[in-house]
C-alpha positions as CSV (number, residue, x, y, z in Angstrom):
1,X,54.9,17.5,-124.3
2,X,58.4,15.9,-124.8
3,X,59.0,12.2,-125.7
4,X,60.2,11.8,-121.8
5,X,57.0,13.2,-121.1
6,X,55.0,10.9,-123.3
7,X,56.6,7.9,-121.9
8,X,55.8,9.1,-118.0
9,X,52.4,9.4,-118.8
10,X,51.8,6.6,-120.9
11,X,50.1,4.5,-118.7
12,X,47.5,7.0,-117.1
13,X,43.6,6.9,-118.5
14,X,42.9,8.7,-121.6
15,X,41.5,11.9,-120.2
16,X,44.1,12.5,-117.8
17,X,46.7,12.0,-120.4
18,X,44.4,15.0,-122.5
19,X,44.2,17.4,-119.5
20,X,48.3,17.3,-118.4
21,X,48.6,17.9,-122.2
22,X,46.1,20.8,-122.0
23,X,47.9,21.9,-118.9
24,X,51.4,21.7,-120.7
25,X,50.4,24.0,-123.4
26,X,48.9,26.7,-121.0
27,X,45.2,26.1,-122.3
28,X,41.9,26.4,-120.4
29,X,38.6,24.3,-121.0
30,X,36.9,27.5,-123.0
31,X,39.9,27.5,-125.5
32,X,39.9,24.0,-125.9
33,X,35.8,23.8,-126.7
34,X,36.2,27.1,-129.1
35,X,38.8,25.3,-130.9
36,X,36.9,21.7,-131.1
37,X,33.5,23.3,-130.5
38,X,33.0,21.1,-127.7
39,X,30.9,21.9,-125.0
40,X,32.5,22.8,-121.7
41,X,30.8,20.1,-119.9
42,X,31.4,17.6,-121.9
43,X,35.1,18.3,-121.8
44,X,35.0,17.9,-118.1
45,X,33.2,14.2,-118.4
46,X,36.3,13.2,-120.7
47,X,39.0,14.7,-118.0
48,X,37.6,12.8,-115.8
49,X,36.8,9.3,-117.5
50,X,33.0,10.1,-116.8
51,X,32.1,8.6,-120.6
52,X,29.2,7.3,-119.4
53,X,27.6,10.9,-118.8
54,X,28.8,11.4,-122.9
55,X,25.9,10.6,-125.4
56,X,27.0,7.5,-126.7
57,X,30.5,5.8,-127.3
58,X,30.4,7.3,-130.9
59,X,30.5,10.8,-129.7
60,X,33.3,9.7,-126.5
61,X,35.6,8.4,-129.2
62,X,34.9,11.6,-131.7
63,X,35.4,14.1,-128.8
64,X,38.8,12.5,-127.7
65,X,40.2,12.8,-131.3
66,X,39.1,16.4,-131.1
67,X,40.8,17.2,-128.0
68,X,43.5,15.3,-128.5
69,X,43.9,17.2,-132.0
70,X,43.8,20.3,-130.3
71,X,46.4,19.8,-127.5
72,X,48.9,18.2,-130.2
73,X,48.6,14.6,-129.4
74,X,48.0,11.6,-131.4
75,X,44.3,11.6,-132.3
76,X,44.0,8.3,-134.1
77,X,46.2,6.3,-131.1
78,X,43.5,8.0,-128.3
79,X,40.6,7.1,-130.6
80,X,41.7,3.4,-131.0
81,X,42.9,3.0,-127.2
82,X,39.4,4.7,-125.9
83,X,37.6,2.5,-128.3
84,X,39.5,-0.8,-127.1
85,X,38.8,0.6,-123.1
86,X,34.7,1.2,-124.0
87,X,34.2,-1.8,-125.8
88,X,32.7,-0.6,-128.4
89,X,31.8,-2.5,-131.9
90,X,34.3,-1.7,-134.2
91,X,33.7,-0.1,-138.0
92,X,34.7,-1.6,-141.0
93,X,36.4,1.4,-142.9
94,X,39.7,3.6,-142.2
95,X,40.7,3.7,-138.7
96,X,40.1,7.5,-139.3
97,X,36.5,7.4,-139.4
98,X,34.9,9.1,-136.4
99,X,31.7,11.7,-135.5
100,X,32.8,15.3,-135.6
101,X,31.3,16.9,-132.3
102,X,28.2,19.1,-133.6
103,X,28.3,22.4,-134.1
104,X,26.3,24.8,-131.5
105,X,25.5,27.3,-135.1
106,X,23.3,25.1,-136.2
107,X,21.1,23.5,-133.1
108,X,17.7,26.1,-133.1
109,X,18.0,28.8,-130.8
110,X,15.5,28.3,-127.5
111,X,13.8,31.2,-128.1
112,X,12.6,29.7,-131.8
113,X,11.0,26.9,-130.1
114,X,9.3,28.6,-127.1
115,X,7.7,30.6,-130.2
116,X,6.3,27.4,-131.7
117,X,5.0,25.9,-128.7
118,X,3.0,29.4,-128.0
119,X,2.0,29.8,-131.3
120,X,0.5,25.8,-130.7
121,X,-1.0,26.5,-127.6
122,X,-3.2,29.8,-129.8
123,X,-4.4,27.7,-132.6
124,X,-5.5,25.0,-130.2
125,X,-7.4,28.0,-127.6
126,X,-8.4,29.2,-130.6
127,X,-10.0,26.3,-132.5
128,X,-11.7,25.1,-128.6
129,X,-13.6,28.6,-128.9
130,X,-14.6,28.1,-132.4
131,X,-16.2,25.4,-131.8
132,X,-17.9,26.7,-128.8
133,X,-19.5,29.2,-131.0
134,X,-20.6,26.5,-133.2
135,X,-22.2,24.4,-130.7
136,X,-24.0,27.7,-129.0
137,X,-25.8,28.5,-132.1
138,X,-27.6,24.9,-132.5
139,X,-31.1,25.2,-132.1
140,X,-32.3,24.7,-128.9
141,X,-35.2,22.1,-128.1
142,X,-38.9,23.3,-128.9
143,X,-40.9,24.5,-125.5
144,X,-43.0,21.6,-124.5
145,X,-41.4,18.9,-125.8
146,X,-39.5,16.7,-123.2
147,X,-35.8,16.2,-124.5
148,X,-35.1,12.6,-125.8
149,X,-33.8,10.0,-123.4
150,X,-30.1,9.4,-122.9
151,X,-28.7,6.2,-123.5
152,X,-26.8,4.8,-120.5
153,X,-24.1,2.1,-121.1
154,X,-21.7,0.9,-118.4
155,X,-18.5,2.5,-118.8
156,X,-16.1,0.9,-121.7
157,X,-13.4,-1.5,-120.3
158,X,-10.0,-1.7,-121.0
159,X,-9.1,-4.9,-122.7
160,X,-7.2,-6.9,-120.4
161,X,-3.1,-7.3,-121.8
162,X,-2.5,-10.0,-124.4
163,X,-0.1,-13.2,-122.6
164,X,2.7,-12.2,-124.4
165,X,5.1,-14.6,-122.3
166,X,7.7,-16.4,-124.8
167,X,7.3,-13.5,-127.9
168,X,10.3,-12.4,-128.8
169,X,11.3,-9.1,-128.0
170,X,13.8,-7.2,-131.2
171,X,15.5,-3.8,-131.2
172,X,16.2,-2.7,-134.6
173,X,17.8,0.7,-135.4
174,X,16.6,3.0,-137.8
175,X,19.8,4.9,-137.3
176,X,23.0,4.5,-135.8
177,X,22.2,4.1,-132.1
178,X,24.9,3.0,-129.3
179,X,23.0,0.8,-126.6
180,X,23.5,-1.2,-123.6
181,X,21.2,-4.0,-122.1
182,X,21.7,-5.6,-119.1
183,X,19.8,-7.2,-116.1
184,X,18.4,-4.9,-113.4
185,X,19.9,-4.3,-110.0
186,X,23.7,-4.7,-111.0
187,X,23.2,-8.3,-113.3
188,X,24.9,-9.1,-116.0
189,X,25.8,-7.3,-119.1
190,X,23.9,-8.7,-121.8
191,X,25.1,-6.7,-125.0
192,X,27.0,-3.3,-125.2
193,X,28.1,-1.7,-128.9
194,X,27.0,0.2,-131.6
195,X,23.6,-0.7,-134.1
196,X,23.9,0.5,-137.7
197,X,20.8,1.2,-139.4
198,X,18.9,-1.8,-140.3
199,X,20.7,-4.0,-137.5
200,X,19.1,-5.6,-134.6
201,X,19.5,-7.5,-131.3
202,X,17.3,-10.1,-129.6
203,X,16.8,-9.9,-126.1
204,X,17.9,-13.6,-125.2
205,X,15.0,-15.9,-124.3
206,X,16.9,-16.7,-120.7
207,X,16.8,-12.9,-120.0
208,X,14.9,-12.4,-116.9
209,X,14.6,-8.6,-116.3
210,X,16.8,-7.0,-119.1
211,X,16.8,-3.3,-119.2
212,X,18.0,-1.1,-121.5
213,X,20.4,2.7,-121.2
214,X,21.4,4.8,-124.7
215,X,21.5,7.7,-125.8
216,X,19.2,7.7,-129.2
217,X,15.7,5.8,-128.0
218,X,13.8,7.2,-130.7
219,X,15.8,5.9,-133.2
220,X,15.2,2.4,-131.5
221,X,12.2,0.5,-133.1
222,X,11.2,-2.3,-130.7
223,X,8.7,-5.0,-131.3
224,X,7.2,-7.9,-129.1
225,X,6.3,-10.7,-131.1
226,X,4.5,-8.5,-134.1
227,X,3.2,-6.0,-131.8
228,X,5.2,-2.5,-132.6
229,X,6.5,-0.6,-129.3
230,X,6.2,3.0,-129.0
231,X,9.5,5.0,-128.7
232,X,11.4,4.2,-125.4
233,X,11.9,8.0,-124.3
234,X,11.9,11.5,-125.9
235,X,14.3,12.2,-128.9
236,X,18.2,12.5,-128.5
237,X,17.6,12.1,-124.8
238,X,19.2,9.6,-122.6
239,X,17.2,6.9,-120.8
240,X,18.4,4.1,-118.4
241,X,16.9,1.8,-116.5
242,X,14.0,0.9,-119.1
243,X,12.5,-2.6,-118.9
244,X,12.1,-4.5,-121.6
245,X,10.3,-7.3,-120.3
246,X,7.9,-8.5,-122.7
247,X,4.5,-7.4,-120.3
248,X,6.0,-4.2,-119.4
249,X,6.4,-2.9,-123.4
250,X,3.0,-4.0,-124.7
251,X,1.8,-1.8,-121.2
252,X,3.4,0.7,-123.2
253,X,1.9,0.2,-126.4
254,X,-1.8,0.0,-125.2
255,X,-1.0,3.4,-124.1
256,X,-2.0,4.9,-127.6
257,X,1.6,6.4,-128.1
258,X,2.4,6.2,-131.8
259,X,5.2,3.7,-133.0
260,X,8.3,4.5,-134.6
261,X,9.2,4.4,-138.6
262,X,10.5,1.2,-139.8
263,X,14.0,1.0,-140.1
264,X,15.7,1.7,-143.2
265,X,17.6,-1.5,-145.0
């Protein structure tokens, strides 16, 4: 693009400044992810200012630089303007700094993990008829003899939930994890940014049904009072919507679901 150009544009929202450059230089969406690696669909979220359907601010600001690399434009200028417009929590360090977008080569192919879930599935059909076999060859109970009484006991009961009203609720990362938490049905914003490993954030006490949307939940370890919290969703999956009222995450931890590792210092 020219300096004239530059100056029309200027003004227009980060991804539609990247796609008139794109456009400029004659370049479709599948040159532009072979070049940055950059999935297809992700470049479309960034054309169009979608960054909330992007994994986490972290990964917005890194794909921008990429594109904007790639189409000749000022990658460190885009990174800081996007950052400024996301509100995200700023890095101590070069303004450089930024998460390159991963490279498809090394995520394992589908295939490899269909395998391991079938090869799972056998040892577990296979173990269930072992001990089958085992139980089948017990000696049976000698003709004549009545078999012994069965014990009866009512059925256990589940204890009834802790009052867990007051405890503090804390979400410490274990890794660096982008977040949001907010109250329900449109509230307020209650904190948006980046974690580091080993930081963490206090839902306030006056918070009446905060909820929480990232990216990472499994790197999130969340406690109620000293009660651990199982993981808020699957892995590297995005979750929204999730309550973290103090009730609703012990529900979750009388659930049996194992808690996450402590975060590293």
């Amino acid at each position: 693009m020219t300096e004239l150009d530059q100056d029309q544009v200027a003004d227009l929202p980060v991804g539609e400044r990247l796609r008139l450059a794109r456009e400029a230089k004659e370049m479709t969406l599948d040159e532009i992810a072979s070049t940055t690696r950059i999935p297809v669909r992700h470049l479309q979220h960034i054309e169009s200012g979608d960054w909330d359907a992007l994994p986490a601010i972290t990964y917005s600001i890194g794909f921008a630089r990429s594109y904007a690399t790639a189409v000749g434009l000022d990658a460190a200028a885009i990174g800081a303007e996007l950052r400024q417009q996301l509100g995200g929590a700023r890095r101590t360090g070069a303004v450089s700094e930024y998460h390159e977008a991963a490279d498809p080569a090394r995520v394992p192919p589908r295939w490899l993990a269909l395998a391991a879930a079938l090869v799972a599935i056998a040892l577990v059909i296979g173990y269930l008829i072992f001990r089958s076999g085992v139980d089948s060859s017990a000696d049976p109970p000698q003709t004549g003899q009545a078999p012994p009484p069965v014990a009866t006991s009512a059925p256990p009961q589940r204890a009834a939930p802790a009052d867990v009203t007051g405890q503090p609720v804390v979400l410490a990362a274990t890794e660096e994890v982008w977040l949001r938490v907010y109250e329900a049905e449109g509230g307020e914003k209650l904190f948006e940014g980046t974690l580091n490993a080993g930081q963490q954030y206090r839902i306030p006490a006056g918070a009446r049904r905060p909820q929480l949307l990232t990216g990472r939940p499994n790197v999130l370890r969340v406690t109620v009072g000293q009660t651990v919290i199982p993981p808020l969703g699957p892995a590297e999956q995005r979750v929204r919507d999730v309550s973290l009222l103090p009730a609703d995450l012990v529900a979750r931890a009388q659930s049996g679901a194992p808690p996450p590792p402590a975060p590293r210092q």
